[in-house]
VEXDREN-404276 format. One record per residue (C-alpha): residue in three letters; x, y, z. Coordinates in Angstrom, 2 decimals, padded with zeros to 5 digits. Each point is the difference from the previous one (the first is absolute). Last residue first. Layout:
<recs>
REC  aa      xx      yy      zz
REC ALA       X       Y       Z
...
</recs>
This chain:
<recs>
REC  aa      xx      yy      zz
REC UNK -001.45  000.27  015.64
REC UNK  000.33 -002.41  002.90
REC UNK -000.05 -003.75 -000.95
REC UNK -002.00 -002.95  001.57
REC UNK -000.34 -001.21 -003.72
REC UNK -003.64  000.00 -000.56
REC UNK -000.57  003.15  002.04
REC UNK  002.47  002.04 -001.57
REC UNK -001.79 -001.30 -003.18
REC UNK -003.55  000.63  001.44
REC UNK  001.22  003.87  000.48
REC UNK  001.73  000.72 -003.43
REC UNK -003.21 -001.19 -001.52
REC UNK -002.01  003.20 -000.56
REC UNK -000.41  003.30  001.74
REC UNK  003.61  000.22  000.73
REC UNK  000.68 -001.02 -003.39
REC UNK -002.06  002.48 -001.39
REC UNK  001.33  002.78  002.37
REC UNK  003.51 -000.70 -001.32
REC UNK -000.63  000.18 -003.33
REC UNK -002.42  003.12 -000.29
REC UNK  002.82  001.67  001.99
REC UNK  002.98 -001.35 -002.08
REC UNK -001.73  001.86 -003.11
REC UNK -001.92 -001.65 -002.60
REC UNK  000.08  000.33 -004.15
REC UNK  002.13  002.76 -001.04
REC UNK  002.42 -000.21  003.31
REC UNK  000.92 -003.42 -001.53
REC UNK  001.14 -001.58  003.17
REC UNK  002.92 -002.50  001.08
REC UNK  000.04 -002.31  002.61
REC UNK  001.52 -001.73  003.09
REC UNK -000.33 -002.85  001.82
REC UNK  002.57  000.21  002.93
REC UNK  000.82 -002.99  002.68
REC UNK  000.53 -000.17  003.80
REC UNK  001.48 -002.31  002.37
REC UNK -000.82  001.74  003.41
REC UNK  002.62  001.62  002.27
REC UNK -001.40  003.67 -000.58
REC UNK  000.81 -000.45 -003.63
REC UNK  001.76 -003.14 -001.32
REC UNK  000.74 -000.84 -003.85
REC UNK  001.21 -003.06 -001.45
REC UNK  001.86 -000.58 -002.85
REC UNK  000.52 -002.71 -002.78
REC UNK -002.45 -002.69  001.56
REC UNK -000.26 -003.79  000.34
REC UNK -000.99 -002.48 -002.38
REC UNK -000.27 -003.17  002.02
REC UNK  002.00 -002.97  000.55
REC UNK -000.09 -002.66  002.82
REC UNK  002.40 -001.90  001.80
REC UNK -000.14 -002.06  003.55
REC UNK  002.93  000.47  002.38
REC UNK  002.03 -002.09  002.55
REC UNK  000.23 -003.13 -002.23
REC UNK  000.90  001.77 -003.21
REC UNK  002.25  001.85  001.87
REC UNK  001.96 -002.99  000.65
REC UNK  001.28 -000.29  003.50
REC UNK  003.92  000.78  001.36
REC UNK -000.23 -000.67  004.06
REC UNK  001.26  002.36  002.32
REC UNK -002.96 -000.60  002.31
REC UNK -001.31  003.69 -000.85
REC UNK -000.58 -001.56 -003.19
REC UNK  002.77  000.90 -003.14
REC UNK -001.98  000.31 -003.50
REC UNK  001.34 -001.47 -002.84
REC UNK -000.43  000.88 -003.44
REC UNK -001.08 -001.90 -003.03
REC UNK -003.86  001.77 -000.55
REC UNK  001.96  003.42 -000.35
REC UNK  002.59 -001.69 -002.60
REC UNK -002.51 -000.88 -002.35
REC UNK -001.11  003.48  000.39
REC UNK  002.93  001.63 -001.39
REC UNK  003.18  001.21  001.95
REC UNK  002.87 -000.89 -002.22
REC UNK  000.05  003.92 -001.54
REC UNK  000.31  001.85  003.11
REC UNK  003.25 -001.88  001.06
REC UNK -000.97 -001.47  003.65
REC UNK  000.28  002.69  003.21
REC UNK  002.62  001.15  002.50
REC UNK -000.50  003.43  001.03
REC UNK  002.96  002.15  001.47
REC UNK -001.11  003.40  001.24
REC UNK  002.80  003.15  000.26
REC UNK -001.35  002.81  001.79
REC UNK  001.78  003.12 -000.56
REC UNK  001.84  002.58  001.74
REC UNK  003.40 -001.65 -000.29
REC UNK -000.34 -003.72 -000.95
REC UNK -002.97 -001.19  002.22
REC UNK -000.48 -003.24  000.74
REC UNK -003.55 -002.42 -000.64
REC UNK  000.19 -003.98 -000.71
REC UNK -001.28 -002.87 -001.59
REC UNK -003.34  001.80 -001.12
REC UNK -002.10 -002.59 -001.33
REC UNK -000.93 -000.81 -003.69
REC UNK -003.29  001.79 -001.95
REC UNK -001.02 -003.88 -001.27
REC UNK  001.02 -002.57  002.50
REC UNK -000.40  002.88  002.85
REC UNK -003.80  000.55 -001.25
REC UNK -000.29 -003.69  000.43
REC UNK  000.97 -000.32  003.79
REC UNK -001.84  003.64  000.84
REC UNK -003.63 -001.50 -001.85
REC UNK  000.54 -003.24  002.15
REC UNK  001.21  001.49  003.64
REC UNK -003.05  002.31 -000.51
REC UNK -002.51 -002.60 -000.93
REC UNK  000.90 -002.09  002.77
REC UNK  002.29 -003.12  000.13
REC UNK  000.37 -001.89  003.14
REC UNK -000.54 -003.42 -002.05
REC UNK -003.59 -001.05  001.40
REC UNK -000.39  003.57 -001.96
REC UNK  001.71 -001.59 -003.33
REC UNK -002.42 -002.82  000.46
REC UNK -002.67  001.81  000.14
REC UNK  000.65  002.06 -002.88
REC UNK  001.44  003.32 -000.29
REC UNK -001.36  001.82 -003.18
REC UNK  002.12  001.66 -003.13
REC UNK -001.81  002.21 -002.50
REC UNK  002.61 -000.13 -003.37
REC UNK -001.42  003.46 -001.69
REC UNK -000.67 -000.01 -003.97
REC UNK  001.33  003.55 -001.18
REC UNK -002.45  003.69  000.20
REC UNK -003.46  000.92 -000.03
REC UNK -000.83  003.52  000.29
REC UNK -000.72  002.26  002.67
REC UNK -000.14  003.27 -000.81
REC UNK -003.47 -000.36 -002.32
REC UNK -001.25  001.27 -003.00
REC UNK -002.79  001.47 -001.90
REC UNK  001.00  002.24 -003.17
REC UNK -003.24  000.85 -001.25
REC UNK -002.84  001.75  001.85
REC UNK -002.17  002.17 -002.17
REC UNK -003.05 -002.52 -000.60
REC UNK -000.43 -001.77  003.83
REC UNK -000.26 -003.71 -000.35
REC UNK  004.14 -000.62  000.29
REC UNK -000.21  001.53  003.67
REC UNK -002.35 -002.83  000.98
REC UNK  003.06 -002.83 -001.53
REC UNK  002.74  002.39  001.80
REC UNK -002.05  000.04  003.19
REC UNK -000.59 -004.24 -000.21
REC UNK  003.82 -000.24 -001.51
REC UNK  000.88  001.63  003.85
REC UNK -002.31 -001.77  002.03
REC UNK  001.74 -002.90 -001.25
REC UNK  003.42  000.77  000.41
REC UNK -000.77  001.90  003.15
REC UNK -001.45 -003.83  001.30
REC UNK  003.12 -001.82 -001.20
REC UNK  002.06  001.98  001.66
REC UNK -001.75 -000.57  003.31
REC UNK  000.10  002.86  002.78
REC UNK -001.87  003.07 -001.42
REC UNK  000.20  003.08 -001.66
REC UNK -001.62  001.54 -003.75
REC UNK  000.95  003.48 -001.13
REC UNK -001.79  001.11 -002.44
REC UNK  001.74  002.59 -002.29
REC UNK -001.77  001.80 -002.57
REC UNK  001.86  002.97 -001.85
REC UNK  002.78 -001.46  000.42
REC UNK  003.32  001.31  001.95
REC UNK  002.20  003.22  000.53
REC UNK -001.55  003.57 -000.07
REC UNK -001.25  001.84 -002.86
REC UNK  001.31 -000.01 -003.33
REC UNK -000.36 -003.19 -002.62
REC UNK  001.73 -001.85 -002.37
REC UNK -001.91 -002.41 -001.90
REC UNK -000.94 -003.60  000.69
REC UNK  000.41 -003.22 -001.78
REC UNK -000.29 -002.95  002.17
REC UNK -000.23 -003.59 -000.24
REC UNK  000.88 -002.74  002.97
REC UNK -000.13 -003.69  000.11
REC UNK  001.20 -001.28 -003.65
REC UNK  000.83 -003.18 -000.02
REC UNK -001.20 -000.61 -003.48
REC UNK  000.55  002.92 -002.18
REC UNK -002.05  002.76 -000.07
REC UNK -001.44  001.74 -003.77
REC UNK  000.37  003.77  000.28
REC UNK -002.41  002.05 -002.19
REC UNK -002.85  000.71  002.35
REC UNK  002.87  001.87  002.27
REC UNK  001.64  001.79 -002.87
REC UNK -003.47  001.20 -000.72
REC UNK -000.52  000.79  003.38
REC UNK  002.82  002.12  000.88
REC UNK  000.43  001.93 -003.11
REC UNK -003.89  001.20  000.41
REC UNK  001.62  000.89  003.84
REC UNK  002.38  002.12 -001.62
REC UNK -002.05  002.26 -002.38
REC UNK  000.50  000.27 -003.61
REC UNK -000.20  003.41 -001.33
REC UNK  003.57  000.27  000.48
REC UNK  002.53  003.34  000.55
REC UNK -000.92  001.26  002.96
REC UNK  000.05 -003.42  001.87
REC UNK  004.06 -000.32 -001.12
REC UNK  000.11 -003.52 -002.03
REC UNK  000.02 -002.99  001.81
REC UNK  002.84 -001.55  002.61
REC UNK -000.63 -003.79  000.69
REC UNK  001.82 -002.14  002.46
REC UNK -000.23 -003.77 -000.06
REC UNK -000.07 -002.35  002.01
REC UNK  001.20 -003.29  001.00
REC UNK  000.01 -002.47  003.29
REC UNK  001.09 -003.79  000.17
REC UNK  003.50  000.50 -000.34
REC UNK -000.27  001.39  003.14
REC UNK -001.56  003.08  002.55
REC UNK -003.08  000.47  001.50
REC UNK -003.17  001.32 -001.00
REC UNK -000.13  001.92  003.40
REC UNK  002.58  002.57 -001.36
REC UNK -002.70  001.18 -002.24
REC UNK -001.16  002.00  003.55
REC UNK  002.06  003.11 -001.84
REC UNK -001.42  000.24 -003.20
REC UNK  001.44 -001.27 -003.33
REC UNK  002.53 -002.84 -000.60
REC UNK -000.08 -003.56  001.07
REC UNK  003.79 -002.22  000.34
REC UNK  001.64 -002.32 -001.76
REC UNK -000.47 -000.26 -003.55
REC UNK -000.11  003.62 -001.80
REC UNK -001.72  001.89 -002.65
REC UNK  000.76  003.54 -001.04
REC UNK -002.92  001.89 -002.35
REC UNK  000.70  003.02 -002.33
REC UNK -002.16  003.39 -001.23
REC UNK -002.95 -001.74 -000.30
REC UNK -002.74  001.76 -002.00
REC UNK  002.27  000.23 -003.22
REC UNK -002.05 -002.56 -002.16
REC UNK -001.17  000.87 -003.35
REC UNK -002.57 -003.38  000.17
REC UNK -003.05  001.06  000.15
REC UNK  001.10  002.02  003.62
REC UNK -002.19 -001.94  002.39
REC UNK  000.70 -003.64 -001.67
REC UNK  003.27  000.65 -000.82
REC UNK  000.52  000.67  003.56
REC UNK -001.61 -002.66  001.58
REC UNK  001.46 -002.62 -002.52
REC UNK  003.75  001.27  001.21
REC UNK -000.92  000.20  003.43
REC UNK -001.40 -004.05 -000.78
REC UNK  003.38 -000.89 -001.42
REC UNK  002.26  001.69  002.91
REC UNK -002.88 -001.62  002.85
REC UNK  000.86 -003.52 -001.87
REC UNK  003.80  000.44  000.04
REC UNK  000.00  000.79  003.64
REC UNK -002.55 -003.57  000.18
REC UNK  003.67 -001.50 -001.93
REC UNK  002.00  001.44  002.62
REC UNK -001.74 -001.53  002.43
REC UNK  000.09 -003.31 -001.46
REC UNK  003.87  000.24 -000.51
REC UNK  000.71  000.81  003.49
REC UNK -001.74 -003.69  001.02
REC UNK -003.37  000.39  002.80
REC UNK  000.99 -001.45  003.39
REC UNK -002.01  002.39  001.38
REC UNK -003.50  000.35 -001.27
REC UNK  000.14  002.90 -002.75
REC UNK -000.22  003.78  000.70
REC UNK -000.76  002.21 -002.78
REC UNK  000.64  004.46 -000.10
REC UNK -001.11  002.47 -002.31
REC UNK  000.86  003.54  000.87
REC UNK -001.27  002.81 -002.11
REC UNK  001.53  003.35  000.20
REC UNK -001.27  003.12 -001.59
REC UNK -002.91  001.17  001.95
REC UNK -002.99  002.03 -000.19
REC UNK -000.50  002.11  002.95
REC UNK -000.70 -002.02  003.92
REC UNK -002.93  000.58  002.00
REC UNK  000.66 -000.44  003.46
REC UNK -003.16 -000.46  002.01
REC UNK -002.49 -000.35 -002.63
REC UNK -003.22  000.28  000.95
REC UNK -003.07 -001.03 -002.67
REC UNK -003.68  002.77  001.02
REC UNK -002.90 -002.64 -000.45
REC UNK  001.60 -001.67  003.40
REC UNK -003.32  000.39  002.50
REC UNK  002.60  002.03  002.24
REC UNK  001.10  002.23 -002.82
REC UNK -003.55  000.80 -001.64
REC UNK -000.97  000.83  003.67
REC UNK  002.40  002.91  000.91
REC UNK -000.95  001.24 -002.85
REC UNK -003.63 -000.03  000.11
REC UNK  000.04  000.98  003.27
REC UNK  002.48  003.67 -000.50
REC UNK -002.98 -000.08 -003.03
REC UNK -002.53 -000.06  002.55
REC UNK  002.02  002.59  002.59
REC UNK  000.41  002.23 -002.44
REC UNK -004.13 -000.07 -001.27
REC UNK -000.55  000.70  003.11
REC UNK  001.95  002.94  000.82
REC UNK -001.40  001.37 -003.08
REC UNK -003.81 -000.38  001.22
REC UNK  000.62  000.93  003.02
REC UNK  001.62  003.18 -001.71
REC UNK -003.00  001.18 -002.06
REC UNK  000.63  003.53  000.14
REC UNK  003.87 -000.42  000.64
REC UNK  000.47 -002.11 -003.24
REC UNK -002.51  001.84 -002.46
REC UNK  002.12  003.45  000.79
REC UNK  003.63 -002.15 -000.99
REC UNK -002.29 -001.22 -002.61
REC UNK -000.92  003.73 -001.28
REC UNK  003.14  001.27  000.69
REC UNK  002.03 -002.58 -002.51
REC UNK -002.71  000.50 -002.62
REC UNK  000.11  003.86 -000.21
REC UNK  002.72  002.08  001.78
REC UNK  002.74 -002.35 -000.51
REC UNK -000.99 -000.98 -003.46
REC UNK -000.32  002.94 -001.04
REC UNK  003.58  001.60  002.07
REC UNK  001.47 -002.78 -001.96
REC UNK -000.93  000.41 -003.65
REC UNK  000.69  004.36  001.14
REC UNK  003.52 -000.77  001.05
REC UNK  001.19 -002.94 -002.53
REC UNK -000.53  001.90 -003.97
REC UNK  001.71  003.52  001.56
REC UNK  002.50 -002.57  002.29
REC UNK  000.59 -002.17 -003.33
REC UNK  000.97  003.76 -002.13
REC UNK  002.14  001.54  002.71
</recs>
């Protein structure tokens, strides 16, 4: 046919003239071809170990979900969360004008809701209440915008103005691959209060790097906490810290009365105060009973303190341990370049400093 009579003889040159020749050149000077192999085979080898070649380990296509989620201190009213919901609506809305000059019809809808965190699967560590909000964000097909997701992301992100109280800000986008962040430091130890610290120490040298956005924490802090202590005089009493903490929880969860069955179940009879007289006024007016059968104060047995506690805690191994975890712009950094910086850097003097395991 025509192509094979304008093909065959292009070919057959090409095979016979240039291809020959350095097929020819090759095997008469093979030392010098095998060596020239294994130098680039080097070269290559060595452009990925010093780092000038980025790895991504699951690279994820354009997306069109965008999950925005905010986490106030608990405690926080239902109407002030709704009203920072309100704020990431208004600054989408600026975001998007902004990008499109103003024609709109990047976002194909948004849902917001009180209550609970949207998005990927560890958002569950956010918590749940009246103090949590997001939003969820579906965009325009990929194939059919010339504005890409993550310039979405951080225009909407430079736009939104926090409200007071706010602990936690994120605004991620969907993304394939297995579960999780694309950092995740996982910081153990014995004392809350030390993982707390170590842990705004690793968010605060995480917040340095350009490309990493989105720095939280699984461990937030949650309501006030009453921190009862035995005092002397309670011990000259017979009272121990156990016999205490199991006296008061019964004043406030109730005690089970009784246990019978009724068929094949287990019927359990709890006696306990209404749920809405128990305040703590009436904590500080309750009675203890000594081992001597006497009824004591618990004023006099115990001294009281309060402290911010926390929301959640996690344990791994049977050690307390906490989660800082981040977001990359692929564009900028990878996780690698990340991670070995901070291992190279000050990850190691903060473990250190806090007697913390990281």
């Amino acid at each position: 046919n025509r192509f094979a009579r304008w093909y065959n003889p292009r070919f057959e040159a090409f095979r016979d003239g240039p291809f020959e020749r350095t097929v020819r050149g090759c095997i008469n000077w093979r030392y010098l071809t095998v060596s020239i192999a294994v130098g680039l085979l080097i070269l290559v080898f060595g452009l990925i170990a010093g780092g000038r070649l980025s790895f991504v380990f699951f690279p994820s296509p354009e997306s069109d979900s965008v999950f925005a989620n905010v986490v106030f201190v608990e405690g926080t009213k239902r109407e002030t969360t709704i009203a920072m919901v309100g704020e990431l609506e208004r600054a989408l809305a600026e975001a998007e004008a902004e990008l499109t000059d103003g024609e709109g019809g990047l976002v194909k809808m948004h849902i917001g809701q009180v209550g609970t965190p949207v998005g990927r699967s560890d958002a569950f560590f956010l918590g749940t209440g009246d103090h949590v909000g997001a939003l969820r964000v579906e965009l325009k097909p990929s194939d059919q915008r010339d504005i890409r997701t993550q310039e979405l992301v951080e225009s909407w992100r430079s736009k939104v103005r926090p409200m007071s109280g706010l602990d936690t800000f994120t605004i991620v986008e969907q993304q394939g691959g297995p579960p999780g962040r694309e950092i995740d430091i996982r910081v153990t130890g014995a004392d809350l209060d030390a993982l707390k610290t170590a842990a705004n120490e690793v968010r605060g040298l995480l917040a340095r790097f350009p490309g990493v956005s989105d720095i939280e924490d699984d461990m937030p802090y949650g309501k006030q906490e009453a921190i009862l202590t035995v005092t002397s005089r309670g011990r000259a009493l017979g009272f121990t810290t156990e016999s205490a903490a199991r006296q008061v929880r019964g004043a406030f969860e109730g005690a089970i009365a009784k246990r019978f069955a009724r068929g094949d179940d287990e019927v359990t009879v709890r006696v306990r105060l209404p749920r809405d007289s128990l305040t703590e006024a009436d904590l500080r007016r309750s009675y203890l009973r000594s081992p001597a059968g006497l009824e004591v104060p618990l004023s006099e047995v115990v001294t009281f303190a309060e402290k911010t506690g926390f929301a959640s805690i996690r344990r791994e191994d049977g050690l307390r341990m906490i989660s800082v975890t981040a977001e990359i712009d692929e564009s900028i950094t990878t996780t690698d370049e990340v991670i070995g910086a901070l291992q190279e850097g000050e990850l190691r003097e903060i473990a250190q400093r806090n007697d913390v395991g990281i």
